[in-house]
LOMARDREN-718693 format. One record per residue (C-alpha): z, x, y; residue in one letter. Coordinates in Angstrom, 2 decimals. Layout:
// residues N
<z=Z&x=X&y=Y&volum=A>
...
END
This chain:
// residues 325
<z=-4.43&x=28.94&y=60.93&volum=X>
<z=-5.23&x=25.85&y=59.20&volum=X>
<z=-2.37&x=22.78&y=59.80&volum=X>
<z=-1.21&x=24.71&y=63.17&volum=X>
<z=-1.88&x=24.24&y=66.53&volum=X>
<z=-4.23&x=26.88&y=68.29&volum=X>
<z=-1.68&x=26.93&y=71.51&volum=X>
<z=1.31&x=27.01&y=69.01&volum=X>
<z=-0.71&x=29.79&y=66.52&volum=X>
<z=-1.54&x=31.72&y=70.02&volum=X>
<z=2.31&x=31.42&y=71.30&volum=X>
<z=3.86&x=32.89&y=67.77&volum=X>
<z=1.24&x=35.72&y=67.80&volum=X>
<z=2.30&x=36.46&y=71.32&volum=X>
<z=6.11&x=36.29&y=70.30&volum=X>
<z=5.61&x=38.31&y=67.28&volum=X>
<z=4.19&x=41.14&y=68.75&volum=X>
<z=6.43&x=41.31&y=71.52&volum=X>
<z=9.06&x=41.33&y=68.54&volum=X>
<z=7.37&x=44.29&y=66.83&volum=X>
<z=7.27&x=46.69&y=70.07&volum=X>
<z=11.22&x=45.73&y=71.01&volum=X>
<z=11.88&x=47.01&y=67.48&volum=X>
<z=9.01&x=49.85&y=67.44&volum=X>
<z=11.16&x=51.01&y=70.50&volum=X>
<z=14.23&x=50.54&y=69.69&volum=X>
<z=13.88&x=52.33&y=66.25&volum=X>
<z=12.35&x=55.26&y=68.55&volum=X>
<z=15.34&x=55.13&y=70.93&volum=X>
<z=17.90&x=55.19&y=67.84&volum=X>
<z=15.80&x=58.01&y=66.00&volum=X>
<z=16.01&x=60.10&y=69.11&volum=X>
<z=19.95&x=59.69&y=69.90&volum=X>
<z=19.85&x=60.51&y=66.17&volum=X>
<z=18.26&x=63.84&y=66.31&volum=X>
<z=19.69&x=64.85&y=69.69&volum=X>
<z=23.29&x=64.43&y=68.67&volum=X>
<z=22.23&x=66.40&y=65.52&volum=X>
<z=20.45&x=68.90&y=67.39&volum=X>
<z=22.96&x=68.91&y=70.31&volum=X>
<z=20.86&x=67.97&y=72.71&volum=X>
<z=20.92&x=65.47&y=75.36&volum=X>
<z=24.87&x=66.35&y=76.72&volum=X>
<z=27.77&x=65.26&y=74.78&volum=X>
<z=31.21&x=64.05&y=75.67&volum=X>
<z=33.94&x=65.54&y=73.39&volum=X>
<z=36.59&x=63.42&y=72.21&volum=X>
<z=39.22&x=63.73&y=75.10&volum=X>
<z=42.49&x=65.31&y=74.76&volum=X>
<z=45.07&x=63.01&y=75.39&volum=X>
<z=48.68&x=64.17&y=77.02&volum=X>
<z=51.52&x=64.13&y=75.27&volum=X>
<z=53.15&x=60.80&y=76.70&volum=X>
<z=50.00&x=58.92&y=76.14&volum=X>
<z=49.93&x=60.02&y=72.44&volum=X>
<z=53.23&x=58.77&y=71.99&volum=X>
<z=51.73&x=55.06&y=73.32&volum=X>
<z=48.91&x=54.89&y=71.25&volum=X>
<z=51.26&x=56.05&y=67.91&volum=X>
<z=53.54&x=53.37&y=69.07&volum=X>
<z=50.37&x=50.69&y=69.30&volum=X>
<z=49.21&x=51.85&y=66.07&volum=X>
<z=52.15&x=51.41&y=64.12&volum=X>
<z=52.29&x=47.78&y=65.49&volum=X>
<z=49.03&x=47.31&y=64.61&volum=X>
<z=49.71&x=48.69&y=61.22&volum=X>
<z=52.20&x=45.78&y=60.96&volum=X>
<z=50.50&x=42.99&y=62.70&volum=X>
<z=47.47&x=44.30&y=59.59&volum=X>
<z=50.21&x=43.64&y=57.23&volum=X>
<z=51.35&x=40.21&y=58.53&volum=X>
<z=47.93&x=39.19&y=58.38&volum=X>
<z=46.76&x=39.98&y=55.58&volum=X>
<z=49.93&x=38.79&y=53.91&volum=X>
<z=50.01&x=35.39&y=55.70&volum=X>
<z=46.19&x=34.85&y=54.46&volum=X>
<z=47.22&x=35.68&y=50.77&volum=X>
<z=50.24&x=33.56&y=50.77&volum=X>
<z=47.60&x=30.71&y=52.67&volum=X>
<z=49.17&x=30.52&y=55.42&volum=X>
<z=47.14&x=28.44&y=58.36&volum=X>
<z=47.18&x=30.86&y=60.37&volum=X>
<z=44.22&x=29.60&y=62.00&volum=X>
<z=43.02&x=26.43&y=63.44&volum=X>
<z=38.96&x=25.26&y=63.23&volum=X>
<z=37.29&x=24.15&y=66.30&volum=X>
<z=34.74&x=21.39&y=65.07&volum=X>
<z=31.37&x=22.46&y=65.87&volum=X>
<z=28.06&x=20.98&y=64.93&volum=X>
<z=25.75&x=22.76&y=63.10&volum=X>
<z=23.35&x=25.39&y=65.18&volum=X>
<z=20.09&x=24.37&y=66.23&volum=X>
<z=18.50&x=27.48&y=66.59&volum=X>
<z=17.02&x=29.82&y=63.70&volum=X>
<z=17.14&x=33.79&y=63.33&volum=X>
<z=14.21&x=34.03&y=65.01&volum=X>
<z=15.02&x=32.38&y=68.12&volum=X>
<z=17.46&x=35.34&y=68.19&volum=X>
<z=15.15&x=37.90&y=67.41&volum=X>
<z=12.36&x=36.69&y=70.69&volum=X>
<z=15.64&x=36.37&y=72.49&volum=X>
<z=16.74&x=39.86&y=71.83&volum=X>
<z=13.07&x=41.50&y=72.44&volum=X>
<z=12.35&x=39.77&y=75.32&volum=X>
<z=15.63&x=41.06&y=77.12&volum=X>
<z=15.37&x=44.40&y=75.43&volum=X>
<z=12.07&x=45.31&y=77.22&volum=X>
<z=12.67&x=43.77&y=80.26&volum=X>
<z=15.48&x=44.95&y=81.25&volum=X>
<z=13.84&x=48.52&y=80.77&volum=X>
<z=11.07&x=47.27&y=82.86&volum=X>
<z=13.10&x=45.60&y=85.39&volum=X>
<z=15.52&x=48.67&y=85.66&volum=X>
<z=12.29&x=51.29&y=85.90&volum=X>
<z=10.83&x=49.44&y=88.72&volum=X>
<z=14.04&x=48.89&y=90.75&volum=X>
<z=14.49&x=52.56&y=90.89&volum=X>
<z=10.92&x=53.62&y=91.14&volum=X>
<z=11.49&x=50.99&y=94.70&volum=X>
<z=14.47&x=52.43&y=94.88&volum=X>
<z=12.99&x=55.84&y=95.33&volum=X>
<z=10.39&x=55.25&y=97.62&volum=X>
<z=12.47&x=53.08&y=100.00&volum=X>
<z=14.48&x=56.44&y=100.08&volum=X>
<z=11.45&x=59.24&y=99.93&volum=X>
<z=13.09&x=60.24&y=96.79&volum=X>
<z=16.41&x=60.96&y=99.03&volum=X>
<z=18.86&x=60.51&y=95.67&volum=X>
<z=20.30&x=62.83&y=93.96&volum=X>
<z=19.14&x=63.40&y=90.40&volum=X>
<z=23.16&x=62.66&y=88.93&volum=X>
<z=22.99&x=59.62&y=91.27&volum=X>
<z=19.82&x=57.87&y=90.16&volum=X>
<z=20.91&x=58.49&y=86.49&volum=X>
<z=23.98&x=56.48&y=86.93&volum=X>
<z=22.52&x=54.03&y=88.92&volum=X>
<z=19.60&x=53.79&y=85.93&volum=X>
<z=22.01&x=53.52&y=83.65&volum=X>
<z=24.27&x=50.57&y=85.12&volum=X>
<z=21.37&x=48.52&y=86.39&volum=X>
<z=19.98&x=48.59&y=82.59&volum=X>
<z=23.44&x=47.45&y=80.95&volum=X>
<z=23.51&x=44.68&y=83.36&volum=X>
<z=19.84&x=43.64&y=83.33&volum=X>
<z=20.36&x=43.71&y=79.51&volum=X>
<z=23.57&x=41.97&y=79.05&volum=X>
<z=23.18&x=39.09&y=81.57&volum=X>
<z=19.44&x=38.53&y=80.77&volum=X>
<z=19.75&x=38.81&y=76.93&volum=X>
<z=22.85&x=35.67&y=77.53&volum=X>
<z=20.68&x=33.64&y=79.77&volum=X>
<z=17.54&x=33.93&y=77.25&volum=X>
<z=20.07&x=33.24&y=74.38&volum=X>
<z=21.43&x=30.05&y=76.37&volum=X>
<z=17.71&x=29.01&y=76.98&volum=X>
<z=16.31&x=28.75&y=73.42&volum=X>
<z=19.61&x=26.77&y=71.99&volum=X>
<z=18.75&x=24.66&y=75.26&volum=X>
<z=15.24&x=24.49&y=74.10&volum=X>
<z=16.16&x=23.74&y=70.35&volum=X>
<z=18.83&x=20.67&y=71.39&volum=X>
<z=21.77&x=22.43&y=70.70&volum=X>
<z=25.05&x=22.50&y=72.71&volum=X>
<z=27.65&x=24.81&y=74.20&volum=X>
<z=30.50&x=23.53&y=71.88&volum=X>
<z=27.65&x=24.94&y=68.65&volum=X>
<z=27.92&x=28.05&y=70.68&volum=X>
<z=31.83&x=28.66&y=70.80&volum=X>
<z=32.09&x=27.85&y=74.05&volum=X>
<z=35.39&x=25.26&y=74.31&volum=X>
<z=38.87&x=25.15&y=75.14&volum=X>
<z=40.58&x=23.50&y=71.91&volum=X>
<z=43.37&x=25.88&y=70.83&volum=X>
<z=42.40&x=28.18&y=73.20&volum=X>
<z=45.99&x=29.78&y=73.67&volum=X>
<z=46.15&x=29.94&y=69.94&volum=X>
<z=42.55&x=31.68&y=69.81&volum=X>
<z=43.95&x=34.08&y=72.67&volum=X>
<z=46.97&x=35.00&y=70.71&volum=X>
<z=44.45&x=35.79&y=67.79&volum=X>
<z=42.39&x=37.53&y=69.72&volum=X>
<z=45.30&x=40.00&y=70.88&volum=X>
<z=47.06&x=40.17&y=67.87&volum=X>
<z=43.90&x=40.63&y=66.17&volum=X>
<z=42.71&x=43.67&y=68.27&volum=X>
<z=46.12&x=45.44&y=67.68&volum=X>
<z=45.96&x=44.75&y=64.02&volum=X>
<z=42.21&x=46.46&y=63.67&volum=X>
<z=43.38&x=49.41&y=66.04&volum=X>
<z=44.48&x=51.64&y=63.04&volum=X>
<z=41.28&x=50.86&y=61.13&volum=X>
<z=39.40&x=51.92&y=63.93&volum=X>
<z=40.95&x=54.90&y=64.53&volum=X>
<z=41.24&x=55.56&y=61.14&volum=X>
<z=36.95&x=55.35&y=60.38&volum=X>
<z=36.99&x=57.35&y=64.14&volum=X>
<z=39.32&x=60.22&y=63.07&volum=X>
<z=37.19&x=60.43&y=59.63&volum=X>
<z=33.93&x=60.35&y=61.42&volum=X>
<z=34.84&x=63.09&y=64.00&volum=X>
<z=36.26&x=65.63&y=61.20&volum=X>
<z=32.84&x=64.72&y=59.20&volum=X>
<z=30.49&x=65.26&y=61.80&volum=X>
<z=32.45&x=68.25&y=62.36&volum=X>
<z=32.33&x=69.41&y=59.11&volum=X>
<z=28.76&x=69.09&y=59.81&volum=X>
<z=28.62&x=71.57&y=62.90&volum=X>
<z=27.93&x=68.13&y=64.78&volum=X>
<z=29.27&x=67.39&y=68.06&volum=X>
<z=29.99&x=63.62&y=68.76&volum=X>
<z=28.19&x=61.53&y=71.58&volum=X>
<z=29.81&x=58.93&y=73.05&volum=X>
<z=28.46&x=55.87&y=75.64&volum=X>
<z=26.67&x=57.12&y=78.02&volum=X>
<z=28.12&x=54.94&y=80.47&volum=X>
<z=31.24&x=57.43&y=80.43&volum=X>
<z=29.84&x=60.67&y=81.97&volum=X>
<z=27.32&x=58.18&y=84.22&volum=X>
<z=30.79&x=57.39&y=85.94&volum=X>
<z=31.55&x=61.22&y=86.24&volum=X>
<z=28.33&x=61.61&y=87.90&volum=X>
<z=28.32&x=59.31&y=90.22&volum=X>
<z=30.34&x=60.20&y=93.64&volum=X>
<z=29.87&x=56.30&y=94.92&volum=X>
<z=32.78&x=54.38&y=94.52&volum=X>
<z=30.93&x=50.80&y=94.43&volum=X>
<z=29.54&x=52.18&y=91.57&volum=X>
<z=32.42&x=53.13&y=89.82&volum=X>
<z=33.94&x=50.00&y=90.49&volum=X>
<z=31.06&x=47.85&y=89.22&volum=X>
<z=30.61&x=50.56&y=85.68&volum=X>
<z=34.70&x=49.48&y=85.43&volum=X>
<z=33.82&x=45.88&y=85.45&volum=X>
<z=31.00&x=46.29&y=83.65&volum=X>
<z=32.81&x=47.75&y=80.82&volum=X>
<z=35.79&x=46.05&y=80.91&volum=X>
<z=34.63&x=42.65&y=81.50&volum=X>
<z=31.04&x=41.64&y=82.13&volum=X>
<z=29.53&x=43.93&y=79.10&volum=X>
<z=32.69&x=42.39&y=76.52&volum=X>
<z=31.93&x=38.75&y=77.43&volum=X>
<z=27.79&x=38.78&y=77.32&volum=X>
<z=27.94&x=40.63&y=74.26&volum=X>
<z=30.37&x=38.32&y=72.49&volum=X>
<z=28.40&x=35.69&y=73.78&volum=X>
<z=24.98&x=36.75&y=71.91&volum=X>
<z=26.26&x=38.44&y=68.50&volum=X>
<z=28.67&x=35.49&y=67.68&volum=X>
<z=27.80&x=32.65&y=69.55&volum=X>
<z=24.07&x=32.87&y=69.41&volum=X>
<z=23.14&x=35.49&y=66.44&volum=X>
<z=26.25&x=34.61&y=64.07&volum=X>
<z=25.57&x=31.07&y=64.03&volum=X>
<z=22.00&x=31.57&y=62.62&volum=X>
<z=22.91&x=33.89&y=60.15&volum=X>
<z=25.60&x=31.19&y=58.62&volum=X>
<z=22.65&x=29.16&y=58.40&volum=X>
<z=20.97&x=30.88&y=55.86&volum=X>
<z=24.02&x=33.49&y=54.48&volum=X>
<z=27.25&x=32.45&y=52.89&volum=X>
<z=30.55&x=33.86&y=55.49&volum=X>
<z=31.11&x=37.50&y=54.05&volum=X>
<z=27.38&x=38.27&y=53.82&volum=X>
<z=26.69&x=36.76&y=57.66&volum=X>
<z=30.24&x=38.92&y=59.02&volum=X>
<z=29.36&x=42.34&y=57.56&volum=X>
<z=25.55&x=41.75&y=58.98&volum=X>
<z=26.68&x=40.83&y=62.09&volum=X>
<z=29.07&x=43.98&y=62.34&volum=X>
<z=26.63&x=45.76&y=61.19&volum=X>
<z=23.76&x=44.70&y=63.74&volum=X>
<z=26.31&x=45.29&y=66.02&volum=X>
<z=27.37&x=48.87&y=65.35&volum=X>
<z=23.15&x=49.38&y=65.13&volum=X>
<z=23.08&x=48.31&y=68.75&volum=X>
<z=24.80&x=50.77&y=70.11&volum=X>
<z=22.89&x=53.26&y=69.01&volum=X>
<z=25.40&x=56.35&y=68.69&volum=X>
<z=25.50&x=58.38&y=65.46&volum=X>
<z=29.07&x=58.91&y=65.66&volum=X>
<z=30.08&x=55.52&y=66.98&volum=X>
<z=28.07&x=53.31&y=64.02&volum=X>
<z=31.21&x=52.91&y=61.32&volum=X>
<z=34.01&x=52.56&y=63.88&volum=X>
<z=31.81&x=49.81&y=65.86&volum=X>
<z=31.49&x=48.25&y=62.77&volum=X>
<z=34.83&x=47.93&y=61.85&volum=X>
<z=34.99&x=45.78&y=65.48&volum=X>
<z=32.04&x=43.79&y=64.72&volum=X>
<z=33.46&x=42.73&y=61.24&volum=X>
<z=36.54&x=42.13&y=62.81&volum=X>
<z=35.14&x=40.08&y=65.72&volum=X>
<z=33.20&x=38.21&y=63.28&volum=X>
<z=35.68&x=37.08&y=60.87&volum=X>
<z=37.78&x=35.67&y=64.58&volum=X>
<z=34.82&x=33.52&y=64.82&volum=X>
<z=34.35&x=32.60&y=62.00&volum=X>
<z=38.16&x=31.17&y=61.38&volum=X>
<z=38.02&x=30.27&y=64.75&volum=X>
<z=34.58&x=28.97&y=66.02&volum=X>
<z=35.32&x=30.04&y=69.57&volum=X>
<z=34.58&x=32.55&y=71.38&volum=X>
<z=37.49&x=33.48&y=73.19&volum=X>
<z=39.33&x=34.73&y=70.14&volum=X>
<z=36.50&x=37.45&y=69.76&volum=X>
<z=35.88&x=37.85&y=73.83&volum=X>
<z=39.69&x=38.65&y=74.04&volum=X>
<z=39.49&x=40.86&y=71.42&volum=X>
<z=36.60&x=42.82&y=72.81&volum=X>
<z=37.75&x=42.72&y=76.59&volum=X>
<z=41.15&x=44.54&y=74.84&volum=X>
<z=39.52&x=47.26&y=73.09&volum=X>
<z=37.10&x=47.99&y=76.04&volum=X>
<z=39.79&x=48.14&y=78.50&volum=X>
<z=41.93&x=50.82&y=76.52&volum=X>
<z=39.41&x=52.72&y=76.06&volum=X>
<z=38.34&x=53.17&y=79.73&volum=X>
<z=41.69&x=53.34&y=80.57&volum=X>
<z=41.91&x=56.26&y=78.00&volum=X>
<z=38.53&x=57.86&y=79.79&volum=X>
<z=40.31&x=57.24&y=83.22&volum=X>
<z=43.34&x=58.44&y=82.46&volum=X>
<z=41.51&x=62.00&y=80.92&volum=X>
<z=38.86&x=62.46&y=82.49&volum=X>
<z=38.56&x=65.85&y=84.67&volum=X>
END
């Protein structure tokens, strides 16, 4: 190409069809969950039944975060500061830093996770069990994924000049941003369970049966305890934290660079909810994104949204651990 470098023409060729397969595949991987949760294929995880006394706790939670919704939106009307800036500096990186960041983690944590167990298996002459190695697949992917897709996001705003503070990564008002991040998760909790509870009686409507993460029944599966611990952790904590991390300290920040605020938080939610790949988990997931967005937006640091999602993870495996059979 005429006015570019061969190495430089060579490298973007190289990055954008590594780009194309990650989405190729990921499109694949989304159409499939798709038509097996339509079909019924595949397994599915019903919505569990919760006892009595832990119904009345979640009304109770619900109806303060019906409240705390109110107080919000309220104190935002009546322009109240209810939040306090972190100065940042502009982002250095561009959308498709993001996008090489995300495809380059996407298919090699696949890889990676493939070839540990394929060692795996032969170090063992095929020794696990079938629930076992499913688990195990399924945990050493999340991880591979999550901490690999942070340290490749950290890498190219390291390559472009740009700094952790650009990021969301400080401690200025960071009690404040905690509070926020709390208060904030309560306040979203009916919404979400609202858009959940519409969703279910849809897709039931529909003769559909809803899918959940697949991370759930892994832990079923499994009979190692290491490995429930680390799924626990993974869910509650590491998973919450990496994730935040990419969509609104790495992908968020590029999409304010082109979009104005409203148009760069619904995207975000939405690429978000997309992510996750489960039919029956899209709108409620997006309701989180949006809401995890707009924290960092107000906020420009990422522990209002990290609380927020290290909250709403841990209830909800507490939910699955206090349910499951």
């Amino acid at each position: 190409m005429e006015g570019v470098p061969e190495k430089q023409w060579r490298r973007d060729a190289i990055w954008s069809v590594i780009v194309l397969i990650a989405a190729i595949s990921f499109l694949l991987a989304f159409a499939t969950n798709v038509y097996q949760t339509i079909t019924g294929e595949g397994g599915e995880m019903q919505t569990p039944e919760l006892a009595g006394k832990y119904v009345r706790i979640i009304i109770v939670m619900l109806s303060g975060g019906a409240l705390l919704l109110f107080g919000y939106a309220a104190a935002m009307i009546a322009g109240v500061g209810l939040f306090r800036k972190t100065d940042t500096e502009p982002p250095a990186w561009n959308l498709w830093d993001v996008a090489r960041a995300a495809a380059a983690s996407y298919l090699g944590s696949s890889a990676l996770a493939n070839a540990g167990l394929a060692v795996a298996g032969l170090i063992t002459e095929g020794r696990l069990a079938v629930d076992e190695t499913s688990a195990q697949a399924i945990i050493v992917y999340t991880l591979i994924l999550h901490v690999g897709i942070v340290a490749l996001a950290i890498a190219f705003v390291g390559a472009r000049g740009g700094s952790a503070r650009s990021m969301g990564f400080t401690r200025r008002h960071w009690l404040r941003n905690l509070l926020h991040g709390i208060f904030g998760w309560l306040a979203v909790l009916p919404v979400f369970y609202g858009v959940m509870a519409l969703v279910v009686w849809s897709l039931g409507k529909l003769g559909i049966e809803p899918r959940y993460n697949p991370v759930f029944p892994a832990f079923k599966e499994t009979g190692q305890p290491w490995l429930k611990w680390l799924i626990i952790i993974t869910v509650v904590l590491i998973g919450p934290v990496t994730e935040e991390v990419f969509f609104r300290g790495f992908l968020y920040p590029a999409l304010r660079r082109k979009l104005p605020a409203a148009t760069a938080i619904v995207l975000n939610g939405l690429l978000f909810a997309l992510i996750h790949q489960g039919l029956s988990e899209i709108l409620p997931i997006f309701v989180l994104g949006v809401a995890m967005a707009f924290l960092f937006e107000k906020t420009h640091s990422l522990v209002s949204c990290s609380v927020f999602h290290v909250c709403h993870n841990s209830l909800q495996m507490a939910i699955f651990l206090l349910t499951m059979q």
